[in-house]
SEFI-964187 format. One record per residue: x, y, z of N, C-alpha, C in turn. Coordinates in steps of 0.05 Angstrom, whole numbers, padded with zeros to 5 digits, always signed. Example, Ala and Ser with C-alpha at 12.3 -4.5 7.8 and 13.67 -1.06 7.14 Angstrom:
BEGIN
+00264-00114+00156+00246-00090+00156+00264-00066+00156;+00257-00045+00142+00273-00021+00143+00258+00001+00157;
END
This chain:
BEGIN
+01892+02051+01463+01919+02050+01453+01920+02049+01422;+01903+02028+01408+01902+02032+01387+01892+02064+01370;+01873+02073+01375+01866+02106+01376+01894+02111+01377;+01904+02124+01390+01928+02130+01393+01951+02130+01374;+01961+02098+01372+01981+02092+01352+01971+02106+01329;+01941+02099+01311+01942+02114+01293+01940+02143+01294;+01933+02163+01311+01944+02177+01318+01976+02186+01313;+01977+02183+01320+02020+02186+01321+02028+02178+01285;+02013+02164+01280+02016+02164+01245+02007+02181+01234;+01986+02194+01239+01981+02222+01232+02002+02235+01233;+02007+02243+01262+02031+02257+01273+02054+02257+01251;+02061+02228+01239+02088+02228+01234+02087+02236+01204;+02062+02226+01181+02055+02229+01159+02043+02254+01157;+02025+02260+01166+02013+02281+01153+02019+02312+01173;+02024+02313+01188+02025+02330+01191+02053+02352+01189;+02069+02336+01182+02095+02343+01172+02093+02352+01146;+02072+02348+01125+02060+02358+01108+02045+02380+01107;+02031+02387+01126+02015+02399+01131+02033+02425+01144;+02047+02423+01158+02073+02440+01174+02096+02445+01151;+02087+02442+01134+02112+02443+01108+02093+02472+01088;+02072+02465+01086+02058+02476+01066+02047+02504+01077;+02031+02498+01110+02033+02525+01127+02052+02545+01118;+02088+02540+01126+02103+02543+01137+02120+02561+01104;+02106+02553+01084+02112+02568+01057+02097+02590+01061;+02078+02599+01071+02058+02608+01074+02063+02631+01088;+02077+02628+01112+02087+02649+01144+02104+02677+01125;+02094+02694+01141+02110+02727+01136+02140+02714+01137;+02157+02735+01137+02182+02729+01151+02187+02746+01181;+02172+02728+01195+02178+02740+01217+02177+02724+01245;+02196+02724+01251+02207+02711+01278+02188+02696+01298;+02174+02718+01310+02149+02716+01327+02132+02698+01313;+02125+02704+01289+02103+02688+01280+02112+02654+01275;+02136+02653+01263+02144+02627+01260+02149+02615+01276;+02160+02623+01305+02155+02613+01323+02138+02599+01341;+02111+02620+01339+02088+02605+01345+02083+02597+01334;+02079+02581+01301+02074+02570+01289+02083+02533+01289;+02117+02541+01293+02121+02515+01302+02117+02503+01325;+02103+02524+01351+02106+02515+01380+02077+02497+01371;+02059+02506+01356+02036+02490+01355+02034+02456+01354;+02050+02462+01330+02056+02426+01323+02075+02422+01339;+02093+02429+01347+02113+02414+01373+02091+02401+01401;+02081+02424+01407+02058+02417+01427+02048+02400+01426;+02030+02397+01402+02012+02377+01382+02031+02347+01400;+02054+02347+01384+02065+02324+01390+02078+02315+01408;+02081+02329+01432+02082+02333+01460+02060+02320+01470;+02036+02329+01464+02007+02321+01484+02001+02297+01470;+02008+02284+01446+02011+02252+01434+02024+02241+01448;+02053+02241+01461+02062+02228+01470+02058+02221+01502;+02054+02249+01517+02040+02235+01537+02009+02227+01535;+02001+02223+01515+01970+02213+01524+01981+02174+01518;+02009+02179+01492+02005+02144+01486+02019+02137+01518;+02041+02152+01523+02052+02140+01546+02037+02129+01577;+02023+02156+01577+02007+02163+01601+01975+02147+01603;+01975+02131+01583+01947+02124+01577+01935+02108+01588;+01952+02084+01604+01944+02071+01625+01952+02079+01665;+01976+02100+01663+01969+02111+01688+01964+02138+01694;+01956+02152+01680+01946+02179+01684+01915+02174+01691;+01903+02190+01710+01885+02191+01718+01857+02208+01695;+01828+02191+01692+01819+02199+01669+01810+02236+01664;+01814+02241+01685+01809+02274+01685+01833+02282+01675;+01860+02278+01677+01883+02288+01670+01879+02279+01628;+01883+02247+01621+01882+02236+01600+01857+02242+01584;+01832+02249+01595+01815+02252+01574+01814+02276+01563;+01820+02301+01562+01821+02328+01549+01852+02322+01536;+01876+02313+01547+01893+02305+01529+01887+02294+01498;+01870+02270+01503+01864+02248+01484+01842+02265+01466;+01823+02285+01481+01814+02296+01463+01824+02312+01439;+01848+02331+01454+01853+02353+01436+01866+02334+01407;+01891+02316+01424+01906+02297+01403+01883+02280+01381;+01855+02278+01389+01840+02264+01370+01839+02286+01346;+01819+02309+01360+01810+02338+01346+01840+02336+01323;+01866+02343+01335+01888+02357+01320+01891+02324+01291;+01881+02306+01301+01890+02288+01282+01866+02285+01255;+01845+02303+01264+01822+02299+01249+01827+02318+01232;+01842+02346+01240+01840+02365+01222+01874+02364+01211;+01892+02350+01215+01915+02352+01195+01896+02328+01173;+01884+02301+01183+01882+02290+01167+01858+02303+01139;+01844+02326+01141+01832+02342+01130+01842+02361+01115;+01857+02367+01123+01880+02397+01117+01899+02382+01100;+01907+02361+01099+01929+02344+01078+01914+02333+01059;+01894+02331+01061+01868+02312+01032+01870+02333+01023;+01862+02362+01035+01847+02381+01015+01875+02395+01002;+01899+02406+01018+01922+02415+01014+01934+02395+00980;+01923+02380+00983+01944+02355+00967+01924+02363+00941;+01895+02349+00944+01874+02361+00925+01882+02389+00904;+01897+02407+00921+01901+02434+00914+01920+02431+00890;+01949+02413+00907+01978+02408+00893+01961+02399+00864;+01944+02376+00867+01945+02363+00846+01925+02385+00821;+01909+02399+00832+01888+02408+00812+01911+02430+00805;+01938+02439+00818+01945+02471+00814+01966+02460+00790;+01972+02427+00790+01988+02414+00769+01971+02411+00735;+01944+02401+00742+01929+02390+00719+01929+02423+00709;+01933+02449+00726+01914+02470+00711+01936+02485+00694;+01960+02477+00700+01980+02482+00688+01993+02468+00662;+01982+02452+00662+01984+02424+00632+01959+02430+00621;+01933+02434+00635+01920+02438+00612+01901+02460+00612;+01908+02475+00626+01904+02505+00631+01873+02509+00634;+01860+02494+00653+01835+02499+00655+01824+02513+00669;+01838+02537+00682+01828+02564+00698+01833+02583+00681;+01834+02609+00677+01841+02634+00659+01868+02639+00674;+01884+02649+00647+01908+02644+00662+01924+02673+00684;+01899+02692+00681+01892+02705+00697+01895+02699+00734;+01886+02675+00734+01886+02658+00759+01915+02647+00764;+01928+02656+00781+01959+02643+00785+01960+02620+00812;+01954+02598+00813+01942+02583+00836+01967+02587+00848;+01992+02583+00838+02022+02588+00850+02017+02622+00879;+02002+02634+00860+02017+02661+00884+02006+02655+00909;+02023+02669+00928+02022+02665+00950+01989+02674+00961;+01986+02698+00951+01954+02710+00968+01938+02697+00958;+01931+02675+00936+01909+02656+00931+01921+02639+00952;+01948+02614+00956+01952+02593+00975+01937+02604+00995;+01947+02631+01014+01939+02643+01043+01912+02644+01048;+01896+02655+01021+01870+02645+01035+01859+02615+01035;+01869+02612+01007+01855+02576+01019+01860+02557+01045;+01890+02570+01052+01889+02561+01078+01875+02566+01102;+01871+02593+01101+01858+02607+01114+01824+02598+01114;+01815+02582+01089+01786+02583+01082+01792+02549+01091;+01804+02530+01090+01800+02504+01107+01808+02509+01131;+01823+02525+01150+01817+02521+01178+01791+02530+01181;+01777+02551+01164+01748+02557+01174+01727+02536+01182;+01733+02518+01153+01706+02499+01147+01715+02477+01163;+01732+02471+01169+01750+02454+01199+01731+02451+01218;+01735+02478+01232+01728+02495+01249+01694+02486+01251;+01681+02495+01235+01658+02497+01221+01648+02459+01231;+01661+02451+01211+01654+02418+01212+01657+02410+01241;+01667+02416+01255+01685+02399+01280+01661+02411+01299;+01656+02432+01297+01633+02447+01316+01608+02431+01303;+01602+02427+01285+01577+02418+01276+01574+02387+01290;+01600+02366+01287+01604+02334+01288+01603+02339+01317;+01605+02361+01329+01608+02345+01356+01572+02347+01367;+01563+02376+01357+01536+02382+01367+01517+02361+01356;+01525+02346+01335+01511+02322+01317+01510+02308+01349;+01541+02297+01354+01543+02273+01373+01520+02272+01387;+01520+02301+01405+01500+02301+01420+01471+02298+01422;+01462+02301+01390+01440+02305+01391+01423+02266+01387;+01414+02259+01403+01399+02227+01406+01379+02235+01391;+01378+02211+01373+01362+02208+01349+01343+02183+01357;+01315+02190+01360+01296+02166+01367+01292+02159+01341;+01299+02137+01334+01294+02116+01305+01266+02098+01307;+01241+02106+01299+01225+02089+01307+01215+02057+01284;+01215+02041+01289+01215+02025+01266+01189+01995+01273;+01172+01992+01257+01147+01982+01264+01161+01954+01249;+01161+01929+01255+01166+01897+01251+01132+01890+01258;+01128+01867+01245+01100+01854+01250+01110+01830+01237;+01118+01815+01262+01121+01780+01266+01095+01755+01256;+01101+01741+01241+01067+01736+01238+01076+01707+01255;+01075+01702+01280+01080+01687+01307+01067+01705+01323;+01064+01682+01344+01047+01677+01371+01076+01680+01396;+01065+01702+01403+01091+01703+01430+01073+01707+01449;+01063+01676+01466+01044+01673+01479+01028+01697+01486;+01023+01715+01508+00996+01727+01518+01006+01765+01508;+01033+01758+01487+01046+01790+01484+01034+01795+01454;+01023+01817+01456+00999+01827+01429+01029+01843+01418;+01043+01863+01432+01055+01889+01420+01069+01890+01442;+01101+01891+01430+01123+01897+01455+01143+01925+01437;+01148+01938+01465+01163+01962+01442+01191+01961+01460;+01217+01960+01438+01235+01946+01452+01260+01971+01445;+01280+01979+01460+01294+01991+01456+01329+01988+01446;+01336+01989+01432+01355+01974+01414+01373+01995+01415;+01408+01991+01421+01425+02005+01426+01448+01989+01432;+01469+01999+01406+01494+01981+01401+01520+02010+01404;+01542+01997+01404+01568+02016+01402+01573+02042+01430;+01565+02028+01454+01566+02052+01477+01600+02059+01475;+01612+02047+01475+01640+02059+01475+01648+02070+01493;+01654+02059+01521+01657+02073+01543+01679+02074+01551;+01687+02091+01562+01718+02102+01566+01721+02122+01570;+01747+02128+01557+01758+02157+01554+01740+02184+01538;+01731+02182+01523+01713+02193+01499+01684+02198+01514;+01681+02170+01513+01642+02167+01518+01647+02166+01552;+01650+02188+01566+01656+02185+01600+01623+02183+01612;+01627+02183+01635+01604+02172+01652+01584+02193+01649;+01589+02216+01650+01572+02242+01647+01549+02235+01616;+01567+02221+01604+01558+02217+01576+01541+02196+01578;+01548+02177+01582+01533+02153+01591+01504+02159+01612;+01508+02175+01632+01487+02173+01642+01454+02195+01624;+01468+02205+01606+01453+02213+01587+01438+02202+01572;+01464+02169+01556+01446+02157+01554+01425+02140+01556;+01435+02134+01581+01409+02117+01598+01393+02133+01604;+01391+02162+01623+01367+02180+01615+01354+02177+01591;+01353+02175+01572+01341+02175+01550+01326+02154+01542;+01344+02129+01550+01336+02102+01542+01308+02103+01553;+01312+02101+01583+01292+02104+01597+01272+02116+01601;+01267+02142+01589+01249+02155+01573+01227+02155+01563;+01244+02126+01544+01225+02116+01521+01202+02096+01543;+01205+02089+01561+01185+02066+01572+01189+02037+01558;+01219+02025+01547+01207+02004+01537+01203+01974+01555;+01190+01961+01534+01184+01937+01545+01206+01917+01550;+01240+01915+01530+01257+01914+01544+01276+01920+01526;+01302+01926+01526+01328+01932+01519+01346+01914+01511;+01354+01917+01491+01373+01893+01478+01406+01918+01475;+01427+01915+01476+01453+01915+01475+01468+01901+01460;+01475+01916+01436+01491+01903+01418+01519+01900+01414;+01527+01906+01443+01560+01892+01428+01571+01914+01428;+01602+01925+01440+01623+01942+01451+01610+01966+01469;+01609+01953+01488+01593+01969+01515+01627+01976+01522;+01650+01967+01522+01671+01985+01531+01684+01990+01505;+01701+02014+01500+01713+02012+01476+01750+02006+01477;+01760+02010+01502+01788+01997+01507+01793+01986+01534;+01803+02005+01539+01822+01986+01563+01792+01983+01591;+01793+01977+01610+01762+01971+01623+01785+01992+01651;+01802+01993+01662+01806+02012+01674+01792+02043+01683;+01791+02061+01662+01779+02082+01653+01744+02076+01655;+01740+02046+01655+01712+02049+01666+01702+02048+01689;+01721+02028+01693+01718+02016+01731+01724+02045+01747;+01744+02064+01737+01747+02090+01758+01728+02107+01760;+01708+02100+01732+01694+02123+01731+01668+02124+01749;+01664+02078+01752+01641+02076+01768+01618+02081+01744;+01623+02070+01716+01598+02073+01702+01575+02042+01704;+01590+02032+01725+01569+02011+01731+01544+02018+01740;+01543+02042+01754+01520+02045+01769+01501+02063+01749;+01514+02068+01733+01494+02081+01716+01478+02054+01701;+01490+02038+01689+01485+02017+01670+01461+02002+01693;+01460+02002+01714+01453+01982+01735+01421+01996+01736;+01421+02023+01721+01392+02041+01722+01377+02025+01700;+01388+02012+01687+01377+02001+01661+01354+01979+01665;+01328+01988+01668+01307+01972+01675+01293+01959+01648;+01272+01942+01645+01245+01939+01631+01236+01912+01639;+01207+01913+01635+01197+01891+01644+01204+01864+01634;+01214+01854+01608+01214+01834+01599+01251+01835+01593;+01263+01848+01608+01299+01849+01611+01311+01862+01594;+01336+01864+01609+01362+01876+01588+01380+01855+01586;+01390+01854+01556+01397+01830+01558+01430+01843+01534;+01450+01837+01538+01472+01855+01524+01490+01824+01513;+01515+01840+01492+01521+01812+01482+01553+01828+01470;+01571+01814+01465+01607+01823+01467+01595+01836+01428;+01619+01863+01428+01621+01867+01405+01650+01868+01399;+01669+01877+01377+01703+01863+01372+01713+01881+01393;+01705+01907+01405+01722+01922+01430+01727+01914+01452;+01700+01889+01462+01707+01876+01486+01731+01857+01473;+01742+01847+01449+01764+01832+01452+01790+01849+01448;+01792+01879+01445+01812+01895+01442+01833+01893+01457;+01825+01895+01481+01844+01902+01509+01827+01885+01534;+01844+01877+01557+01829+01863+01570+01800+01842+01566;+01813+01830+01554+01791+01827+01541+01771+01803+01562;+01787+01794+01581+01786+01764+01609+01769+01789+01625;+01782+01806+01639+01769+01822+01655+01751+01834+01644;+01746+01853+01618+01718+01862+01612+01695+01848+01612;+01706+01816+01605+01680+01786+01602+01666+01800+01639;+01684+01785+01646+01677+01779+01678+01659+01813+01693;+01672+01826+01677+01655+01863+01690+01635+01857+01681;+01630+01849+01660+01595+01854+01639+01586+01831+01653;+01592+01809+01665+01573+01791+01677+01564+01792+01709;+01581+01823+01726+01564+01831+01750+01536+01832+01747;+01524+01848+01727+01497+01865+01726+01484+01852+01736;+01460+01845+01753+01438+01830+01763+01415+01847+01742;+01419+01862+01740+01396+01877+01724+01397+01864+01686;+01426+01856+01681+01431+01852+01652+01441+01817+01648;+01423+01816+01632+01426+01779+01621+01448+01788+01600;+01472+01775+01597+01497+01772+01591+01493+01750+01579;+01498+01750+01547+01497+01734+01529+01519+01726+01505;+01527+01700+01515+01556+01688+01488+01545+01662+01478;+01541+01665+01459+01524+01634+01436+01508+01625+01450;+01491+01642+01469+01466+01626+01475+01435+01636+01475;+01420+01618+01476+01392+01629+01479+01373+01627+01501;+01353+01642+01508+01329+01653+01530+01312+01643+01521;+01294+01631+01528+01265+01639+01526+01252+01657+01546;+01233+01677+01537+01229+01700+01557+01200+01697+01561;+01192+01697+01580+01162+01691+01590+01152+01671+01572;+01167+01645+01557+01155+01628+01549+01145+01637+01532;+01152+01656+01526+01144+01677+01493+01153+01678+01478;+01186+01687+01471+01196+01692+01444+01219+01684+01457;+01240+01684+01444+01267+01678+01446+01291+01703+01441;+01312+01702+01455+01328+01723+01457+01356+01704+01447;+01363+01709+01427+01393+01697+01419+01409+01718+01424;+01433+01711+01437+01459+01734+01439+01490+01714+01427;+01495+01722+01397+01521+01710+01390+01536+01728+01400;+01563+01703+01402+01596+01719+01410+01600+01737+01387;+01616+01749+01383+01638+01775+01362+01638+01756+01343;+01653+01761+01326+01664+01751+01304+01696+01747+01307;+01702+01766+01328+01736+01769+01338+01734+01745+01359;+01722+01723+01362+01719+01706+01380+01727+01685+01354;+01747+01676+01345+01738+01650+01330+01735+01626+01332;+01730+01623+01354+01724+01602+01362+01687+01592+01371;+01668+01628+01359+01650+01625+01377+01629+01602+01358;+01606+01592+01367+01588+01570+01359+01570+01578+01329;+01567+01567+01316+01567+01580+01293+01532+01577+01300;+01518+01598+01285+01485+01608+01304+01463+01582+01290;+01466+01568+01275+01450+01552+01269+01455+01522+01291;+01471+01519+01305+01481+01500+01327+01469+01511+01353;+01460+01537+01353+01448+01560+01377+01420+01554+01376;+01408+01555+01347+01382+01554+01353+01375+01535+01345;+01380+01514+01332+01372+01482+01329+01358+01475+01345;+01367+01475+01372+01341+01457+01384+01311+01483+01394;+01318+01497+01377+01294+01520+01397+01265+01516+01379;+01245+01526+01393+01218+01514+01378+01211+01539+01358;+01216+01535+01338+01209+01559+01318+01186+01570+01313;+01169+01559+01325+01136+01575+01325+01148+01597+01345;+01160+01598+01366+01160+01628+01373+01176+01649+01357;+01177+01671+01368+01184+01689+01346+01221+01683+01361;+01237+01690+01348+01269+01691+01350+01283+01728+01340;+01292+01726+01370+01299+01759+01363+01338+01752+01362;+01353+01761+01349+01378+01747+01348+01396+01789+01353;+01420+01778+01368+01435+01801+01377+01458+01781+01363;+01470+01809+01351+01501+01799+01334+01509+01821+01321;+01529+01831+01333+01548+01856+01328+01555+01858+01301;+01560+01846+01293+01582+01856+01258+01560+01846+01238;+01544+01867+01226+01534+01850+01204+01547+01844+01183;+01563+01811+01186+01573+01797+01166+01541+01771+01158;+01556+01759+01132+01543+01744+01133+01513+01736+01137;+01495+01755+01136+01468+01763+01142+01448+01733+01132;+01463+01720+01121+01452+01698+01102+01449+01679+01123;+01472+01668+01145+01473+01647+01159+01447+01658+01181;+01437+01681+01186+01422+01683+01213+01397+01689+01194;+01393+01687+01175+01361+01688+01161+01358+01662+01155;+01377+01644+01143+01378+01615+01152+01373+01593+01182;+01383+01610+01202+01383+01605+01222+01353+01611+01237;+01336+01627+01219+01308+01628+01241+01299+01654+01249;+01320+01664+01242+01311+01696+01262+01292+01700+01243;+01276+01718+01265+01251+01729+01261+01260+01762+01262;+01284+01768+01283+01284+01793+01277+01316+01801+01277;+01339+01807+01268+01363+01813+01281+01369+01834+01282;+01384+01835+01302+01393+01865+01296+01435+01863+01305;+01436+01890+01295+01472+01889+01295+01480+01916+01293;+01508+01922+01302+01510+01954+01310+01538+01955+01294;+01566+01963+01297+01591+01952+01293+01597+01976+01265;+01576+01983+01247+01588+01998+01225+01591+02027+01238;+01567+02041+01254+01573+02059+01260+01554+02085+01236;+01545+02071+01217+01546+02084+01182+01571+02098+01182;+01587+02094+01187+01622+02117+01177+01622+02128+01198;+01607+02145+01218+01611+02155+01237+01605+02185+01223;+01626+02185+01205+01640+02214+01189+01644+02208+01166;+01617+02229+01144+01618+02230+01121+01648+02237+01099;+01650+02221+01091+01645+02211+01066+01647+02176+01074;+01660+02170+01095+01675+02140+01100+01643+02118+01103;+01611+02136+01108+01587+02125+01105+01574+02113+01081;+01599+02125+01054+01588+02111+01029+01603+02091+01029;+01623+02084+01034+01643+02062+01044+01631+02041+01052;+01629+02045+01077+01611+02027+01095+01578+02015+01076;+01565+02029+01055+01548+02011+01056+01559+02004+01024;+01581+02009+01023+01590+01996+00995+01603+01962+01008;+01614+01953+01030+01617+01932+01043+01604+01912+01052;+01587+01923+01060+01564+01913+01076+01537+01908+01071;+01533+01886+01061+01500+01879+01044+01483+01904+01059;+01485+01907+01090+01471+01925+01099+01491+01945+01120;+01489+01970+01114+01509+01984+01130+01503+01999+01140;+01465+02005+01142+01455+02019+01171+01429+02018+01153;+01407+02007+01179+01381+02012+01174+01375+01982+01168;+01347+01989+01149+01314+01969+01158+01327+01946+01128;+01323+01925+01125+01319+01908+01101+01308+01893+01109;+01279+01877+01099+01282+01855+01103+01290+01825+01090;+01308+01816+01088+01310+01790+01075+01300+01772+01081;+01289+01748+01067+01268+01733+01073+01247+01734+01087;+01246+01717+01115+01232+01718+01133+01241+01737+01164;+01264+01750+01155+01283+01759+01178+01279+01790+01175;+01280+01807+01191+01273+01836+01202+01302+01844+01206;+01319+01858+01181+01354+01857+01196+01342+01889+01198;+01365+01902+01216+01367+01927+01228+01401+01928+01234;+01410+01942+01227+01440+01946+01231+01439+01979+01248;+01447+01986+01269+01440+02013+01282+01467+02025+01279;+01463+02055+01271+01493+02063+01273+01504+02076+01298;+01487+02063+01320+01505+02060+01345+01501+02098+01358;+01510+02084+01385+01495+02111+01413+01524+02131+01412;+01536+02119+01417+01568+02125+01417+01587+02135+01399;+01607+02137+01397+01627+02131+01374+01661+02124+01386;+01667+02114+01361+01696+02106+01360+01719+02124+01365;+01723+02136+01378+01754+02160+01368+01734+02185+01370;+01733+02209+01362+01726+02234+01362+01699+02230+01361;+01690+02246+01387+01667+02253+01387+01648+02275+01382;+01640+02255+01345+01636+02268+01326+01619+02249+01309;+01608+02270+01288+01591+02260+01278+01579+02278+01258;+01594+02267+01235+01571+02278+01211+01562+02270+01183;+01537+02275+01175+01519+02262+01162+01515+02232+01182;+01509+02228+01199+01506+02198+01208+01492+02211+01240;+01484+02182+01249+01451+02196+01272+01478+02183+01301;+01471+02194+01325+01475+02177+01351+01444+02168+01357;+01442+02136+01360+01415+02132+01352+01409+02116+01371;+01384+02112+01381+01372+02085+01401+01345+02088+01379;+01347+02066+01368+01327+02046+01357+01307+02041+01376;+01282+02044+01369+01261+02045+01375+01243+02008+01362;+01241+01993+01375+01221+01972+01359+01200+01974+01372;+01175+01979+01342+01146+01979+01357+01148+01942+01343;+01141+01915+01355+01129+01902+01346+01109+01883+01355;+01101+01882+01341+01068+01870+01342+01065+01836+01325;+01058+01821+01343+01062+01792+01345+01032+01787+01326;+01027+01762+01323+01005+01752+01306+00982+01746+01335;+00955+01748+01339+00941+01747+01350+00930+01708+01358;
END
């Protein structure tokens, strides 16, 4: 729902802009302007039943809806940056005449092709972000703990935050990525936080339990809430993620795993009420190694304080979609990838999934790979 609402702000802001500037643009001719406005009328036709329809339309009917309405909101909001870009450079070049004046940015057959030349690269981009999505990026990344995790020399562990399941990331998708996970052979799987991305309906129909339920390794899967499990439903999504027999379900607490290392899983940050992580691992024996799960890398200071030996966290995404990835690590001490601070191994992953359009560019769909190797 949220997707959506902003959505329909598109709808209302920009693309009325964008249908203004077209629309200077059109021959004079009947037929053509016609279809021209049936586009965006449509446009905002298939917005309103996807906001309306979004909790009882069935997900085969709502998800090619929700798609197109994503797609159409990606490219007005593209087509109005660059359109506006145009307004403003076709103003500066007129005050201070920095093209030859040869160049009339005003006439119409220069506007027509530039329009003509951003639906291309649209086009172009949108085909590229989605074939990105698809493509799973093995991230391999070597840690060396200098701890004793009793009789374990080298465990290689598979790390994977932001599934985003729903409408977008459907079951077909999902069982992809567990094919893959599984692949790798690891020793076990950690889950970082927004395994659903809205409403839990759209998951329960789809039956992506039984995919998730494939999710094996010898030393466990062990998953932990990221801010989407508190979006929508947020009572019933708790209680779905704690069926798994196969998955240790983790909120401010800690494992010890074969009497070896330790598995911390903090609540969200959208929990405020959850245990603050140095109250989590206080009583734990710090000669073993401490692997810590926690969605939002805020604060990176309180869990290198706290002991961890290794953390990891998913939640940025890196932008998803370039340019918003220089953003993201302008925020975020770390906004995707390896640092280590102090004694602590952070890893921030930019996630299997994505948020809204399934897309992706300059930025990986990634399952993190940990080779690590304990002290002898």
């Amino acid at each position: 729902m949220v997707i959506l609402l902003k959505s329909i702000i598109f709808q209302i802001v920009l693309a009325p802009y964008v249908f203004r500037r077209g629309w200077q643009l059109l021959p004079a001719n009947k037929v053509v302007c016609i279809t021209y406005t049936s586009v965006f009328v449509g446009q905002l036709i298939i917005y309103l039943t996807a906001f309306f329809g979004y909790d009882s339309l069935p997900q085969a009917t709502i998800r090619p809806i929700a798609l197109t309405g994503m797609a159409w909101s990606l490219l007005m909001m593209g087509m109005a940056i660059a359109l506006f870009a145009y307004d403003i450079f076709s103003f500066a070049n007129k005050k201070y005449h920095i093209l030859s004046d040869k160049i009339n940015l005003d006439s119409k057959k220069i506007r027509v092709l530039y329009f003509i030349l951003l639906l291309a690269i649209a086009g172009i981009l949108f085909g590229y972000g989605y074939y990105s999505f698809r493509q799973i990026t093995i991230t391999e990344q070597e840690i060396h703990i200098n701890k004793r995790a009793g009789h374990i020399k080298d465990m290689r562990v598979a790390v994977v935050s932001d599934f985003h399941l729903g409408i977008f990331v459907d079951k077909a998708t999902l069982k992809t990525y567990v094919d893959k996970i599984m692949e790798q052979q690891p020793d076990m799987i950690l889950i970082v936080g927004d395994v659903i991305d809205y409403h839990l309906g759209t998951v329960v129909e789809q039956r992506m339990d039984e995919d998730l339920a494939m999710l094996k390794a010898p030393y466990g899967v062990y998953m932990i809430n990221g801010n989407h499990e508190y979006m929508a439903d947020d009572k019933e999504k708790m209680v779905w993620l704690q069926q798994f027999s196969n998955i240790t379900y983790l909120r401010d607490s800690a494992l010890l795993v074969n009497n070896a290392f330790y598995i911390v899983g903090r609540d969200d940050k959208k929990n405020e009420y959850r245990e603050p992580i140095s109250s989590i691992t206080k009583d734990l024996d710090k000669s073993k190694p401490i692997i810590l799960l926690n969605h939002q890398p805020h604060d990176l200071h309180e869990d290198v304080d706290a002991g961890a030996d290794i953390a990891l966290y998913g939640h940025t995404h890196n932008g998803q979609i370039f340019p918003y990835n220089l953003y993201i690590n302008m925020v975020f001490e770390v906004g995707y990838g390896y640092k280590k601070k102090g004694n602590t191994h952070i890893y921030v992953s930019s996630g299997i999934g994505t948020s809204g359009p399934l897309c992706r560019i300059g930025t990986l769909t990634e399952i993190l790979m940990l080779n690590i190797h304990f002290s002898e």
